[in-house]
Structure formats: C-alpha cells, structure tokens
N, C-alpha and C positions, 0 to 999 in steps of 0.2 A: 238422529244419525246412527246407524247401525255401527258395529266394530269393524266388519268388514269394508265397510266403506271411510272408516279412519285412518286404517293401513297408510302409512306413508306421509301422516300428517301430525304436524303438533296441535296440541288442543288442550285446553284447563278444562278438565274433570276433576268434583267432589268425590274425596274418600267417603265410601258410603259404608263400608268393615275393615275390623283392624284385624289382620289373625295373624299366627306366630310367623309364617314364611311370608308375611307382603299387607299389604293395602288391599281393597281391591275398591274402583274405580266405577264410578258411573253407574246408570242405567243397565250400560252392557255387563254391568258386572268384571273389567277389564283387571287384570291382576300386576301392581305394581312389586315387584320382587322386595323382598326387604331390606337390601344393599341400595337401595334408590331410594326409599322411605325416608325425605327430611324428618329432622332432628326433630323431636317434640309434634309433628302431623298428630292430628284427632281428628275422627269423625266430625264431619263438616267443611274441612278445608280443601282448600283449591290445590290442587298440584297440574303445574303444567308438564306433561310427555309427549312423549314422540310414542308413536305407536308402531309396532311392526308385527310380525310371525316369529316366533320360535321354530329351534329343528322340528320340534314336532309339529308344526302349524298351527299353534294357538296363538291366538290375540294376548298381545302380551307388549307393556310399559316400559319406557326408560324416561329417565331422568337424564341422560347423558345426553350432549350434544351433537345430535349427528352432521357431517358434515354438506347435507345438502338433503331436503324433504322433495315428494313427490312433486314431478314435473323438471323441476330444477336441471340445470346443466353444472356437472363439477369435473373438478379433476381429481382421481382417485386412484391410489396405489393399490398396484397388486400383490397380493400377499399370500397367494394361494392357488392349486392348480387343479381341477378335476376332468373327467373326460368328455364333461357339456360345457365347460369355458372355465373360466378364471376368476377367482373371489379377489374381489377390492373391499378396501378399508373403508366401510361407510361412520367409523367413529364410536360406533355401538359394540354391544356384545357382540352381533351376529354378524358374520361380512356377505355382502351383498354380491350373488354370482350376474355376470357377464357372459352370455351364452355369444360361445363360438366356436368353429368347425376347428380352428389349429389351436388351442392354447399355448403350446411351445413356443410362440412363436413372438412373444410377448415374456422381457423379463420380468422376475423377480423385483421387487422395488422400484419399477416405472410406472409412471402413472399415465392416465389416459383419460380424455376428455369423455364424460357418459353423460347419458340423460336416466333419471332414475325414473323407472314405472314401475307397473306390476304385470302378472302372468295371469293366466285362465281363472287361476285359483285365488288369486288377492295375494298372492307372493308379491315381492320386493323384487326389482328386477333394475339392472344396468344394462342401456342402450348406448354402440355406437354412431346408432346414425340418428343426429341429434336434428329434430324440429324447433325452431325458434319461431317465437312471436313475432307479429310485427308491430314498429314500433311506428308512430305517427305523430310524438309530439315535440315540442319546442326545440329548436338548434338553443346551444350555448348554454345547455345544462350540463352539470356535472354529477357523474357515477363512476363504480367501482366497476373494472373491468377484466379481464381475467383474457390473457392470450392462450390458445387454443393449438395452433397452427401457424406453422411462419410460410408463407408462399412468396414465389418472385414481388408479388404489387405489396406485400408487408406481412402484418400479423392479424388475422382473422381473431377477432377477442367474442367472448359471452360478457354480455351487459347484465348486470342485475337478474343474473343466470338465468335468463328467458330471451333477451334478444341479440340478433347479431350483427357487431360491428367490422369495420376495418379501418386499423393504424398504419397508414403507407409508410415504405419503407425508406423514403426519400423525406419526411418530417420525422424519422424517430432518430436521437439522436444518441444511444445506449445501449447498452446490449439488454432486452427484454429477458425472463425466464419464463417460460412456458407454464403455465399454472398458478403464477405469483396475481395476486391483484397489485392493479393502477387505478390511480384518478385520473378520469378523462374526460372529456368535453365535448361535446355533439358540436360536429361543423355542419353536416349538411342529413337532413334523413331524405332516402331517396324513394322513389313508388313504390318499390319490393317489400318494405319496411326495413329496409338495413339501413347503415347508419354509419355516418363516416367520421371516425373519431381524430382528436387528438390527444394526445400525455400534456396534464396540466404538472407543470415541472414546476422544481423550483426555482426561484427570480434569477435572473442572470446571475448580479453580482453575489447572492448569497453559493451559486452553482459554482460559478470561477472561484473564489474565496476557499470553496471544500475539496478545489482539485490541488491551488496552492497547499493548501496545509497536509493534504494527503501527499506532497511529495517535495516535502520539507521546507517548503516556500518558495522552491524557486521551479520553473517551468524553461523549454525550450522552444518556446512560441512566443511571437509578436504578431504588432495589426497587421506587420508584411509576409507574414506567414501564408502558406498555401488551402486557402479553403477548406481542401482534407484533411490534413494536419491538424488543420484545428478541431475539427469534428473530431478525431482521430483520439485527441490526446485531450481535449474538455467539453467534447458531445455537447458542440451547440455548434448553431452556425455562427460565417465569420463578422456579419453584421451585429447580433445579439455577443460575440467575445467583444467588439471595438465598444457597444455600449456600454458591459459590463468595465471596463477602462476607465474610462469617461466619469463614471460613478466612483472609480474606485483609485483616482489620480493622487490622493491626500495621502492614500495605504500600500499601494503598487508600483513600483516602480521599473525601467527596462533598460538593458545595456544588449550589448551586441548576442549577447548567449541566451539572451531571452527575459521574461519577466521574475519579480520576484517581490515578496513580500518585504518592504521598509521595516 
C-alpha cells in the first residue's frame, strides 16, 4: 500500500529507524515525529497512526486521535478562516480546510456536519454535501447515532458515521443536541437504504425517578395530567409516565399538587 493511498487512514506500521527527530515507519518510510513516539518503542514494534499531509505535503504520522478517518461523516468545529473556506478541528496537529465560496458566513466555534475526503493531490479535505451508505440489514439493532439536522418530520442522524437515519419528532421525547451521539435502534430500513430510528432511553421508572430527584422530589404532574404536560415536564409519553407509577407505587406518592417522592 503506498503512502499516498494511506492518507486519511489508520494503519499499524513497524518502526523500521529510530533517529533523533522521530521514528520512521514502514516500507514507505513514513516519519512518526518524536512527540508521538511511545515510551520505550524499538525498532521492530508496531505503532498504530493516522496518516495525514503536513503544510508542506509530506506524508507524515500521528499518534493522536483524530476525530473521524477517511470517508466518515462528523461533526467538526471551526476554528479558523482563509479565503477558500474554513479550517475545522479534525483533533490532529493539522486542521482540516472545508472549501467554500462565503467563509464568513459560518461562526467561530460552530460546528458542522462534513464528510472527510481528499483533493487532486491526496490532501485531507471536509465535504458538506455528505454521501451515505446504504444500509440493508436487520431492524432492532442497536448503534451510535449522531443528529445532524433537525427538519419538520425530526432529526436526520449519521449511523456509524456512514449511513442515514431518521428520529421523528413525534417519538422523541427530549431535547436532542446536534452533534451529541445516542443509542438507537433500527425500527424499519426502507429501499433507499435509510433507516428509521428510535432513542433507546432509559427504563421508564429509572427516567421518572431522575426527573423527581432533579426537582427536589416533588413534581406537578399526575396520571390526569394533560398528555403535553407530561411530555413537557418528564419527556415520555402519558401511557409509559402511568406505567412508570404502577412500578413505583411503594416509592411515589400523589396529592392534589402533584407527585412526589415518600
């Protein structure tokens, strides 16, 4: 595998020289800087890196963890402005530029949904107009999902930063963050390969139990409460609050003002 075709990948290469400013790595002869060089490393051993370009375009090692490798979709802050787009924090020494015609236009410390590829050259490059896989297998798994976009029907999420799902906004019962991962659970995958998810939350009564205690044990909700209300004030519906009750009849108790912890 050449170097240039490594760009953008992690990979365990053998230290094959030890010299005063670095390691240097592999076949391609790849140069691991000596700020990255594990403790005690000899010739012979395995180190795993991420490979990228330096400003001057050499193939060049880290040991850090970037926050998304070639292909991947992330969410990545901006940190920086030039006159062909905007440098996002890809976690490394080097911030990875996002070429676009208005940079201004795009704060300082927001982040934004990319795909990471490369340029002509084997550069390191951030796309917004992101390609997802399609996905074709089993409903009722669960992965790490990551919202993207909120639109009228919910929150468009990246699955396992390759394919795309949707969390309707009519099942979610919390306020999302935009870039945060969740655990969620394939309800249905449909021809296109997208993928209709749900938030695998926690259990009712342990959820009701963390809203009491986060507001001192006592709440202004009952089971005759107003559907929204309840949504409102412990983001679940009113069938799963009466369950959580029901479970928690020995511990919770209710008068006219509402529920409250015994």
């Amino acid at each position: 595998m050449r170097g240039c075709l490594m760009v953008g990948t992690k990979i365990k290469l053998e230290i094959v020289k030890i010299l005063p400013f670095g390691c240097i790595l592999g076949d391609e002869e790849i140069l691991l800087p000596k700020k990255y060089v594990p403790c005690g490393a000899k010739i012979g051993d395995s180190v795993e890196v991420f490979i990228y370009t330096d400003s001057q375009d050499r193939i060049i090692a880290t040991t850090l963890e970037p926050y998304g490798i070639l292909g991947e979709i992330v969410f990545l802050e901006v940190v920086d402005f030039s006159e062909y787009g905007v440098f996002l924090d890809l976690g490394i020494a080097k911030d990875i530029l996002m070429p676009c015609k208005n940079p201004q236009r795009y704060a300082k410390g927001s982040k934004i949904a990319v795909q990471i590829g490369k340029d002509r050259e084997g550069r390191l490059l951030a796309n917004q107009k992101l390609r997802f896989c399609k996905y074709y297998g089993k409903p009722f798994v669960q992965f790490d999902a990551m919202p993207y976009r909120k639109t009228p029907l919910g929150f468009e999420c990246v699955v396992c930063g390759k394919f795309q799902g949707m969390l309707f906004v009519n099942e979610v019962f919390e306020d999302l963050e935009l870039g945060k991962t969740y655990r969620v659970q394939v309800k249905k995958t449909r021809k296109d390969g997208k993928i209709d998810l749900k938030l695998v939350q926690k259990g009712e009564v342990e959820r009701l139990l963390d809203v009491l205690r986060q507001n001192h044990g006592k709440i202004p909700i009952t089971k005759d409460s107003h559907p929204q209300e309840i949504v409102r004030v412990c983001q679940m519906s009113k069938k799963a609050f009466k369950r959580a009750l029901v479970h928690l009849a020995q511990e919770v108790g209710q008068d006219e003002e509402g529920i409250y912890l015994r």
